[in-house]
VEXVO-315863 format. One line per 10 residues: number of its first residue (from 1); their letters; for each residue x, y, z of C-alpha. Coordinates in steps of 0.02 Angstrom, whole numbers. Each point is the difference from the previous one (the first is absolute). Layout:
N
NUM> a> X/Y/Z | ...
This chain:
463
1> xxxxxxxxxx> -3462/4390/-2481 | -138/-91/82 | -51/-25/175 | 25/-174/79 | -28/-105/168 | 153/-72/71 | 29/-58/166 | 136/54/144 | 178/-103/-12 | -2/-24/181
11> xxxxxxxxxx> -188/-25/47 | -125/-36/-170 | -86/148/44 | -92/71/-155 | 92/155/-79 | -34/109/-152 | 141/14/-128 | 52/37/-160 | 20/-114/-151 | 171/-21/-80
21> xxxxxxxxxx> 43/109/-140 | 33/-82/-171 | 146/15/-85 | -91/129/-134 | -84/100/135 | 147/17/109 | 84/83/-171 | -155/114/-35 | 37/83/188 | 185/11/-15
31> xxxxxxxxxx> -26/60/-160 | -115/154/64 | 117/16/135 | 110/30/-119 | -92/133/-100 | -33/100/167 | 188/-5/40 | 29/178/-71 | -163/86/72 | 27/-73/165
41> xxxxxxxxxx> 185/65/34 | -71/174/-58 | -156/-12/100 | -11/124/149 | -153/-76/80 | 114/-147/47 | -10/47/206 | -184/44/-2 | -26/-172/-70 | 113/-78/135
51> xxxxxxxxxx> -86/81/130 | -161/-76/-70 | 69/-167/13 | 53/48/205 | -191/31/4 | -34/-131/-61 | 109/-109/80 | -57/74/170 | -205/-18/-48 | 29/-184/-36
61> xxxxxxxxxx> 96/-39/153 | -122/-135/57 | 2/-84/-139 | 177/-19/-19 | 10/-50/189 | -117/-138/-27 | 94/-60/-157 | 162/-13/78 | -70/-114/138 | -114/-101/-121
71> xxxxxxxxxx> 116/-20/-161 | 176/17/62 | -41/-61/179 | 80/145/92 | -53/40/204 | -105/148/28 | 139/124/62 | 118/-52/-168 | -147/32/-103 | -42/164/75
81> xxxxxxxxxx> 198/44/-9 | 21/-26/-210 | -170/81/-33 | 67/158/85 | 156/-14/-93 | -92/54/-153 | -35/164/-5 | 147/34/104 | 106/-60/-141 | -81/129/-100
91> xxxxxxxxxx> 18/143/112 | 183/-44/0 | 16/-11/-153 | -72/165/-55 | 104/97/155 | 176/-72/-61 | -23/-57/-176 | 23/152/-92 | 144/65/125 | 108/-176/-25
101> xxxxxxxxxx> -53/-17/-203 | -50/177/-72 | -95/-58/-170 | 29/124/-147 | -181/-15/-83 | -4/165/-102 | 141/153/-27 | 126/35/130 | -56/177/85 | 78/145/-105
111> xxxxxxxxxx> 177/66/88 | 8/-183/77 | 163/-37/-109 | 93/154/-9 | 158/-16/-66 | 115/-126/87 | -171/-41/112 | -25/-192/27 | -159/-120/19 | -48/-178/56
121> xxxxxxxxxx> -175/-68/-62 | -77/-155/-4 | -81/-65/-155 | -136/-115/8 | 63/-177/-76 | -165/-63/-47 | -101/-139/13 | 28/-116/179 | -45/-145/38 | -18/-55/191
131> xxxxxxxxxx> -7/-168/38 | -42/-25/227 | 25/-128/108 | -158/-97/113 | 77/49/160 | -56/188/6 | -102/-41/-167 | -58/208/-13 | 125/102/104 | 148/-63/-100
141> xxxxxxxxxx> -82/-5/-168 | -84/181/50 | 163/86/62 | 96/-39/-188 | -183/43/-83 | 17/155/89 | 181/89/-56 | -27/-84/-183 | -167/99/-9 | 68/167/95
151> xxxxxxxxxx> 171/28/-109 | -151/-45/-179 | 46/-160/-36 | -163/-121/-46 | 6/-172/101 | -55/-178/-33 | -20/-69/189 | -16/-178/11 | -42/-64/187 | 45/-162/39
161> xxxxxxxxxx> -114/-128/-66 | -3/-66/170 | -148/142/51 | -116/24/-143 | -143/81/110 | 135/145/60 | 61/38/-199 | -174/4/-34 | -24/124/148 | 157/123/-61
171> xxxxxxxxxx> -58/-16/-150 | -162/104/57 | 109/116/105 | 111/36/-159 | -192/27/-85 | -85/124/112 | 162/108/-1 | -7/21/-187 | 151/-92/-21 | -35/-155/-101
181> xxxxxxxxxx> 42/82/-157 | 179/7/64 | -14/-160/123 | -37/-146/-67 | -6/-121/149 | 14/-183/-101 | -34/-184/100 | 89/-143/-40 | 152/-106/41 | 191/-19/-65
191> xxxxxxxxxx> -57/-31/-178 | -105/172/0 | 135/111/93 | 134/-78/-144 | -119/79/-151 | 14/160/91 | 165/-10/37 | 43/-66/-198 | -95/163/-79 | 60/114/-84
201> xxxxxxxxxx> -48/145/70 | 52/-51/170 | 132/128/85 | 33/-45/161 | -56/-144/99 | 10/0/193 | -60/-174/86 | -8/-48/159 | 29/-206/68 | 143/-130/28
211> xxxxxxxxxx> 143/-39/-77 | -64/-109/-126 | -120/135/-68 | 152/114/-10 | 93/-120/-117 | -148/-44/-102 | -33/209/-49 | 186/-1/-27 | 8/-143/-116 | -138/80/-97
221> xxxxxxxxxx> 66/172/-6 | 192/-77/-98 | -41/73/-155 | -64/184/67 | 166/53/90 | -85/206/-24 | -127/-72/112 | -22/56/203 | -20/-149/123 | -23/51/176
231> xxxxxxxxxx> -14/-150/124 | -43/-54/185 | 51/-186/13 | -15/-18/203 | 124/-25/130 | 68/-101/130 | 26/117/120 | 82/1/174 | -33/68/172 | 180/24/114
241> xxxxxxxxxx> -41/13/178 | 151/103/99 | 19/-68/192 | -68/175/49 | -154/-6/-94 | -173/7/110 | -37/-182/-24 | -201/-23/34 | -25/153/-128 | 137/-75/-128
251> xxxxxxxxxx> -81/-175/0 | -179/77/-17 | 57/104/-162 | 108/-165/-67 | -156/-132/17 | -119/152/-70 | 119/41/-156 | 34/-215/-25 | -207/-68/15 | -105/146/-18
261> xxxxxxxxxx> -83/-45/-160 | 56/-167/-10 | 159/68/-37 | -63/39/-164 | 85/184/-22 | 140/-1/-81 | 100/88/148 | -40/-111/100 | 141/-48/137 | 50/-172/-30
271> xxxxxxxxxx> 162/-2/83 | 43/68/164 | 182/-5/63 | 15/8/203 | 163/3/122 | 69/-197/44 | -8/39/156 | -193/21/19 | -65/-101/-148 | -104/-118/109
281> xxxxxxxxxx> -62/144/82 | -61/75/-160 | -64/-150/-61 | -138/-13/143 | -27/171/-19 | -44/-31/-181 | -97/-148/36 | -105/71/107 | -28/176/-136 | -49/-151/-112
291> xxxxxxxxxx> -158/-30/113 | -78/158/-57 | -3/-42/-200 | -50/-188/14 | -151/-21/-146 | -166/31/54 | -167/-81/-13 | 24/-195/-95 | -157/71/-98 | 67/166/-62
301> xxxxxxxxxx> -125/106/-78 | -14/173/-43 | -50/59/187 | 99/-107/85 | 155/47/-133 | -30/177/50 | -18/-23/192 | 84/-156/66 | 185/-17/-62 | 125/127/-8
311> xxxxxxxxxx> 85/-93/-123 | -142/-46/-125 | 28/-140/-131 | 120/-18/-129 | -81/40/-191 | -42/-188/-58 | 53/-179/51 | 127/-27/-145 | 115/137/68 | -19/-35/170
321> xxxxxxxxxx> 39/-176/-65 | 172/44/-81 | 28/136/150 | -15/-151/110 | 81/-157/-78 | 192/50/12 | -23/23/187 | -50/-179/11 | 170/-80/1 | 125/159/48
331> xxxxxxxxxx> 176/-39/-48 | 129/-13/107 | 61/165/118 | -186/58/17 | -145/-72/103 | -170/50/28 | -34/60/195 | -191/38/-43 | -162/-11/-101 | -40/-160/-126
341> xxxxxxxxxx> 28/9/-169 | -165/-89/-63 | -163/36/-73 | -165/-5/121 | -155/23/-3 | -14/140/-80 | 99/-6/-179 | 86/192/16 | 9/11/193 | 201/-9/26
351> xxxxxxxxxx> 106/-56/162 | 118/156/41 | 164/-88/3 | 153/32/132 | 165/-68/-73 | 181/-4/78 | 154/5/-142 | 180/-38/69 | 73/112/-150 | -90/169/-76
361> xxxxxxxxxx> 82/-39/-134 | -76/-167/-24 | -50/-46/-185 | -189/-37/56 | -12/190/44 | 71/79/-172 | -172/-44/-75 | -156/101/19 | -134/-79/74 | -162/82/9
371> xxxxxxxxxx> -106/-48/147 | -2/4/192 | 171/-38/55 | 149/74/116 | 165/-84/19 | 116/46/152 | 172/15/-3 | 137/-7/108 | 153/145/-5 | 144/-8/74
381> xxxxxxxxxx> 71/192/-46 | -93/129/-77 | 122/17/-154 | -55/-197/-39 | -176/65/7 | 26/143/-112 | 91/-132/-123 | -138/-105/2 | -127/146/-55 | 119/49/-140
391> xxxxxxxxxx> 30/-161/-67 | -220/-14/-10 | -35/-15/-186 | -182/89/9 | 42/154/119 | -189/105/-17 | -8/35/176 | 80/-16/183 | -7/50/166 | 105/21/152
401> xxxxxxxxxx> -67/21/192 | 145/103/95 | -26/155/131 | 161/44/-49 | -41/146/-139 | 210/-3/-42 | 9/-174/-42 | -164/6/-101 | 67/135/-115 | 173/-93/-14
411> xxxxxxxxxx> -89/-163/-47 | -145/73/-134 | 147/66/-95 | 91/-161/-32 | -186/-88/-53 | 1/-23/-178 | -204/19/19 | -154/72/-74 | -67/62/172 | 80/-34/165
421> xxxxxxxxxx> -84/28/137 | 17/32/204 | -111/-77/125 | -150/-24/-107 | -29/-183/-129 | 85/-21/-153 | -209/15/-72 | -78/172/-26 | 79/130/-107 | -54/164/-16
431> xxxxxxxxxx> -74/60/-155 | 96/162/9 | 155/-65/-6 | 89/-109/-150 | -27/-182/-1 | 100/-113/-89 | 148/-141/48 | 172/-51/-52 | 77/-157/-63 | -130/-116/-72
441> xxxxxxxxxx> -147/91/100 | -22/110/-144 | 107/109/-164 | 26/147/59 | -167/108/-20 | -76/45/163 | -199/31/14 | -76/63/152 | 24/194/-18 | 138/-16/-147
451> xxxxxxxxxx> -119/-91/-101 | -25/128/-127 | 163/5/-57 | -16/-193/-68 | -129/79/-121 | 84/142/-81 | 169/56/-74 | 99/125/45 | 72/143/-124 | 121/136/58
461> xxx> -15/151/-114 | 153/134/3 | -32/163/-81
């Protein structure tokens, strides 16, 4: 695949990529994927050359700093925070993988099945693809590499075509570990990632993205009910503030989890519900959280990306375009209270927006919406705020702000959530926990620390 120049989505900046495959080479490399299927599961170098790719991962750190802020137009602390992600994903992986997804890859031990004795192994399914999202354009593609690779299954990553220079970069991070016999990392857009998806020798495919994306892989996968789809499809997800929470720290975690980003994380908090009683107070306390993530410099470049905005710019102008336009003219029941929903001077910088909605369960907040946005609602008892999060369609991840440990515990067990949280933003899950959401967030396969699983099958074998 050769090298090529391309420039940043958000700021023209020159960036090395790679060129697209073709149709015929992207079936030579799933076809030697393919043919190392069976040497892989068996081979028992697998950790040593995951631990390469942790070194490797940490030698390059610069680099992948700098690429995050250049290409995908993160700030300098965000950058700093995914490229550490990397080998830590690996680590994980390697303490827990075996323990949650023991691989049979040669004969059992002798006396292991005695008579009546019992076993659970996991069977590596073969070839994955991983398809990951622009918004955390290595961590997320990285941390489903990862388990594929660890439980012997050979991977076709595709990164989203929206950050060339950083596929190019894993691709030479998959390279210097040894890997890229067994990790083919493969540019390109929808049409590439549906001739992996469509060949033959595909097993499983994991993919990372929106809604849309979801149904799309679905559509394609009608005809191959035998095959494994494990999906993250985002989430609208709600903060409930309790009358005894500690206010000043709640509405500092709330405006962090809703425009940190440019509310470009898929647990992002779009919807906070607050007591009647003190919604105007909330409101001006949220308005003036909002003053710390306003955009930065009018003439965002890589330095002042990094340094002057703890927000940093949305990924290119046509999404922050169709982020922005439905804000324009709000239907009725919901108003805007802060920030401008236009384009300036710079085409990715993006107004943080503060909206008030009458009804949680308003139709104009059933719809994921991925940008810098926080809509605050009004309860009048704590069971109608509870309703309201259980009637969300997309329920990835929620919070609630309480001192009260009692009624935390009571209220986490009637959320129908992937993670619910206490006094901390719907954003930031750990990586060794599971990570997955409910309803139309997702199908039912968690990643994070389960992520292995979605890449192997389970046989019980009774003596």
């Amino acid at each position: 695949m050769p090298i090529l120049t391309s420039t940043s989505p958000w700021n023209g900046e020159p960036v090395a990529s790679i060129a697209a495959c073709t149709p015929a080479e992207i079936a030579a490399l799933m076809q030697g994927l393919s043919d190392q299927a069976a040497s892989w599961a068996g081979n028992r170098q697998r950790t040593e050359r995951l631990q390469a790719l942790a070194s490797a991962c940490e030698m390059r750190q610069a680099a992948i700093v700098d690429l995050l802020i250049r290409e995908a137009g993160k700030n300098r602390g965000d950058a700093e925070a995914e490229a550490a992600l990397l080998p830590k994903k690996i680590a994980l992986t390697l303490e827990h993988s075996e323990r949650r997804t023991p691989t049979a890859t040669g004969p059992l031990p002798a006396g292991a099945l005695s008579a009546g004795a019992t076993r659970v192994v996991w069977r590596p399914r073969g070839v994955a693809v991983v398809l990951g999202p622009y918004n955390f354009p290595l961590h997320l593609l990285h941390g489903l590499v990862v388990p594929a690779l660890a439980v012997g299954c050979p991977v076709a990553a595709k990164p989203s075509e929206r950050c060339p220079a950083l596929a190019l970069l894993y691709r030479e991070l998959i390279a210097a570990a040894g890997l890229d016999h067994v990790c083919a990392v493969i540019p390109g857009d929808a049409t590439v990632a549906a001739a992996l998806i469509d060949h033959p020798a595909t097993a499983t495919v994991a993919a990372v993205g929106s809604r849309a994306m979801a149904l799309a892989v679905q559509q394609r996968l009608l005809q191959r009910p035998e095959m494994v789809l494990a999906l993250e499809c985002g989430g609208i997800n709600y903060a409930l503030v309790r009358p005894d929470a500690d206010a000043e720290a709640a509405a500092t975690a709330i405006a962090d989890g809703a425009w940190r980003m440019a509310g470009q994380r898929c647990t992002a908090t779009r919807v906070v519900l607050v007591p009647a009683a003190h919604l105007d107070a909330w409101l001006l306390r949220l308005s003036r959280c909002r003053q710390h993530w306003l955009p930065g410099s009018t003439t965002l470049t890589a330095t002042s990306a990094a340094t002057s905005a703890a927000t940093g710019p949305m990924i290119d102008a046509h999404l922050r375009e169709q982020f922005q336009l439905p804000f324009r003219q709000l239907p009725d029941g919901l108003s805007l209270v802060a920030g401008k929903p236009e384009a300036g001077s710079n085409p990715c910088a993006c107004d943080p927006l503060l909206l008030r909605a009458d009804d949680a369960r308003h139709p104009f907040l059933r719809e994921e919406r991925f940008g810098p946005h926080l809509v605050v609602c009004p309860y009048p008892d704590e069971s109608a705020a509870i309703a309201a999060m259980q009637a969300n369609p997309y329920r990835l991840s929620c919070s609630i702000f309480t001192r009260d440990d009692a009624a935390f515990a009571g209220l986490a067990a009637q959320l129908h959530y992937g993670v619910v949280n206490r006094n901390r933003p719907t954003a930031g899950a750990r990586s060794d926990l599971p990570f997955g959401g409910c309803g139309l967030s997702g199908n039912g396969r968690p990643a994070g620390i389960a992520a292995a699983a979605i890449f192997a099958d389970e046989t019980a074998i009774w003596s």
